[in-house]
N, C-alpha and C positions, 0 to 999 in steps of 0.2 A: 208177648213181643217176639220179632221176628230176628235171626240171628244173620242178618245181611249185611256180608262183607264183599267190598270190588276185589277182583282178582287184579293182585299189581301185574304189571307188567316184566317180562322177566329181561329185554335194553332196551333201556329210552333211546328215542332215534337222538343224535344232537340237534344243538339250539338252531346253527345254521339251517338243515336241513327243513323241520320245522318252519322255520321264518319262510324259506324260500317257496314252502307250501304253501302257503299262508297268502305267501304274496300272490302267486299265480292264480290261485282261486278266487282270492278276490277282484284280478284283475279280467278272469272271465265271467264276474258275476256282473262286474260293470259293464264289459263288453256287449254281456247277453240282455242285461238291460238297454243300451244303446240299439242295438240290433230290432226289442223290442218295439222301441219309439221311434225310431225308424220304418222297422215294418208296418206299424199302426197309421205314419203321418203319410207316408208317402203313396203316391196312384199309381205306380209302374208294375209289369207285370212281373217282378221279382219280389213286390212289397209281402205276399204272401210265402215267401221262403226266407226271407229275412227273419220275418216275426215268427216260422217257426223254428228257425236257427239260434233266434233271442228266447225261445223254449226250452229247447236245446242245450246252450248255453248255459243258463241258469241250472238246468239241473243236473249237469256235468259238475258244475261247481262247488255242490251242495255233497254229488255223490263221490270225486274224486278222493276228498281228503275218506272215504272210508273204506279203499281199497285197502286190504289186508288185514281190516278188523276182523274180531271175532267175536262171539256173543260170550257174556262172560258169565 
């Protein structure tokens, strides 16, 4: 057996803080999805900067909350 333990954290950020992370993320992951379905439905010549701003988006969303991680 292997002797694997997570390294705690030595301050938890507050709950507030958190929450409001939280929130924002998800409201760019729905954004970037919008932006996607947008980009994909529509025939103007921005359609292709949409969809890769709903790229974008999404994986700003994904990558934000792991600003300041660290491998443990």
């Amino acid at each position: 057996m292997s002797d694997f333990e997570v390294a705690r954290r030595q301050k938890q950020e507050p709950t507030a803080t958190l929450l409001v992370r939280f929130i924002a993320c998800f409201a760019l992951f729905l954004g970037g999805l919008a932006l996607l379905a947008i980009g994909s439905i529509g025939e103007s010549a921005s359609s292709p900067f949409l969809f890769v701003g709903g790229i974008v988006a999404v994986g700003l969303s994904f990558g934000l909350p792991m600003t300041g991680a660290t491998e443990r």
